[in-house]
N, C-alpha and C positions, 0 to 999 in steps of 0.2 A: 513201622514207626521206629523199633528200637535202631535200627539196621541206618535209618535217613541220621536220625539223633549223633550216632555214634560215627557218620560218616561229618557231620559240618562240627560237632564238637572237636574231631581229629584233626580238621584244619585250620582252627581256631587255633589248638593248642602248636601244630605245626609253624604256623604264623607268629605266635607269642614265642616260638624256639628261635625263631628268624630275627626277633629284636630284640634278645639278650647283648648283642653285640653294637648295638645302634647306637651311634652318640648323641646325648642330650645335651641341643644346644644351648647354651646360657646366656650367651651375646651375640650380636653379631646383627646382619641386615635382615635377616630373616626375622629372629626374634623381636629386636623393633618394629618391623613392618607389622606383625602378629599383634604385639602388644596394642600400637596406634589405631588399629582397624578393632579389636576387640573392645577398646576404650569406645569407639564410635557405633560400633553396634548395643552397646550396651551391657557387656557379657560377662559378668562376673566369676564364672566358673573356670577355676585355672586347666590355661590348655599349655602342653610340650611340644615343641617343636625334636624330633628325633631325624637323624637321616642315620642311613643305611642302606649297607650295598647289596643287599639281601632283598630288596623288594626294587619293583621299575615302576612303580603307578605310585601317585599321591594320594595320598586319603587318612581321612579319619578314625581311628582306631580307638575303641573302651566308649562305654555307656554313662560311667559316672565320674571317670576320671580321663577327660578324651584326650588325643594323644594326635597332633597332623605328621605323618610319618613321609618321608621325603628321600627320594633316591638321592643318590650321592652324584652330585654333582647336575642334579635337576634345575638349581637355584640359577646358575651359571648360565644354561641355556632361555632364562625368561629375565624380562627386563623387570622395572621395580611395578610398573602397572599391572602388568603383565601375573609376577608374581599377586601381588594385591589380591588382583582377582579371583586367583586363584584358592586364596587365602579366604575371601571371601565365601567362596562357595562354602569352602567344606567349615567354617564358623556358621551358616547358616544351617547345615547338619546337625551343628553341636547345639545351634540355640533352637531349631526344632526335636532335638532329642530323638534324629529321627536311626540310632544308631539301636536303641531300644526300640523305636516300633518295630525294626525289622528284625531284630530276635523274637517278639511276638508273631509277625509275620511267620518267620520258620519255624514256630512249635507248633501254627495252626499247621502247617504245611505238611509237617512231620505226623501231625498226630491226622491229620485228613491226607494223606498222600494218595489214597485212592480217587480224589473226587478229584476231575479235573477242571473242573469252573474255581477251585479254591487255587491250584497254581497258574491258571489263568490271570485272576484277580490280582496275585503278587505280583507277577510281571506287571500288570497295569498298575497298581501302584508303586512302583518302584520307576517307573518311565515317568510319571507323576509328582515323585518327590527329587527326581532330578528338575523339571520343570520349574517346579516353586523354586528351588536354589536357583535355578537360570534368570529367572526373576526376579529374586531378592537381590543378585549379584546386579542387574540393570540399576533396581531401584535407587541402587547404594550408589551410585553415579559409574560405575565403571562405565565405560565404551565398548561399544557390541562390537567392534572390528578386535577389539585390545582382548577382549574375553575371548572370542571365537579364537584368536588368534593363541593364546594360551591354551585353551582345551586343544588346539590339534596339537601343538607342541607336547603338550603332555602326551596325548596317545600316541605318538612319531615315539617320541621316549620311551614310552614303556610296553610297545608293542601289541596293544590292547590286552595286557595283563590283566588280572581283576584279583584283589587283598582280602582273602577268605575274614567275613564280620566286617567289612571296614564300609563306608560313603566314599566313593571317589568320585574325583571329579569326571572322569569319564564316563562314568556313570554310563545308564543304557541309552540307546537311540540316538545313539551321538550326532550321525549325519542328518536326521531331521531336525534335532538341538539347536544345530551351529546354522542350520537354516533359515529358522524359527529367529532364531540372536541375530542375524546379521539384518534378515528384513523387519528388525522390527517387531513380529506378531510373536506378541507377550499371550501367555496363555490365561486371559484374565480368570476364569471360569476354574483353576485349580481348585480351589478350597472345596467349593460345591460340588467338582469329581469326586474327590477324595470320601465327601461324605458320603456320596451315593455308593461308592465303591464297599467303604467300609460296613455302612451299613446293609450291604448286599450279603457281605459274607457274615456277617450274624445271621442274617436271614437264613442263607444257604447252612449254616452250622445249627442253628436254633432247629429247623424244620425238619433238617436228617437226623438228629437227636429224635425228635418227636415221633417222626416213621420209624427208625429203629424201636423206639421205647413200643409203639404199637406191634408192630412185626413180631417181635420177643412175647408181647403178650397174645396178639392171635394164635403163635405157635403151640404157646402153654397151653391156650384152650383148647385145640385141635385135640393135643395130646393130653389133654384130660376128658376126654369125649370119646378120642380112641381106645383110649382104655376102661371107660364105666363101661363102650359095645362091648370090648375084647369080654370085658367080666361078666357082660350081661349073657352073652350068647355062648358062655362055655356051663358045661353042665356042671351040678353039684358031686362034688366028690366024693 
């Protein structure tokens, strides 16, 4: 556990080294675009648009203060829908907060690294909260050719990188994603995954708690048994 903790804390902090140098953008197409889609989702929590030549994937970075971080000269290769879209998604990250459940995610992960139905589980939910954004992003009117066509572009860009803490839009599972988006089939049934999922891994964490807590105490009784025999059957001194 410490060994997992101390391995994604380092690339956290590696990452946070990497956008000391980034510029915060203030104006410009990007920052309207952000503003006018944020006004229409409803989203009140201020988000930064940052670009830097330090990262090649877009995504969203920080839990309470989130941050859409943008290689440098990413904007140039996506049209204004194109961007939107893109925009889109990872705003639907920020408005589901889904940058914190996945640091919940990785301390179950860390602190259960031994079970492996627990990083099982993450991977499925993480394939899962890429979906709901692929969805929220339709709902919002974008066009499933103009989305598909931004998320390749993106991963053409950035060579299937991935932003140590961050939601990107590449997110996993990409080529059934862009499958999924172009014909059409919306994965209506997320939310009710998601619950079964999460509530699996309470179940899976609740019930290995409970067997351990048992284990611990069969073993004390063993060994207090073993030793009233050990006492009973040694003679008086």
């Amino acid at each position: 556990s410490a060994v997992l903790f101390s391995i994604w804390i380092q690339r956290q902090l590696a990452f946070r080294r990497q956008l000391k140098d980034a510029n915060v953008l203030q104006d410009g197409r990007e920052v309207n675009l952000l503003s006018q889609i944020q006004e229409r989702m409803n989203i009140r929590r201020k988000v930064q648009v940052l670009v830097s030549s330090n990262v090649s994937e877009v995504g969203v970075w920080g839990m309470f203060h989130p941050i859409i971080v943008l290689p440098v000269e990413i904007a140039e290769h996506l049209n204004d829908s194109e961007l939107e879209a893109i925009f889109l998604h990872e705003l639907t990250h920020v408005e589901r907060w889904d940058n914190l459940v996945s640091n919940v995610q990785m301390t179950i992960c860390c602190l259960f690294w031994f079970h492996p139905l627990v990083w099982l589980i993450d991977r499925m939910l993480l394939a899962e909260r890429e979906r709901v954004c692929d969805d929220r992003v339709l709902q919002l009117g974008s066009a499933s050719k103009t989305y598909a066509s931004s998320l390749v572009k993106v991963l053409r860009f950035g060579l299937g990188a991935r932003i140590a803490g961050a939601s990107c839009a590449g997110g996993s599972n990409l080529k059934q994603r862009i499958e999924n988006i172009v014909t059409g089939e919306s994965n209506k049934r997320v939310s009710i995954v998601q619950r079964v999922l999460l509530a699996t891994v309470l179940l899976v964490l609740f019930s290995f708690t409970i067997a351990a807590v048992k284990v611990d105490q069969c073993e004390l009784d063993w060994m207090k048994k073993k030793i009233a025999l050990t006492h009973s059957s040694c003679p008086d001194a």
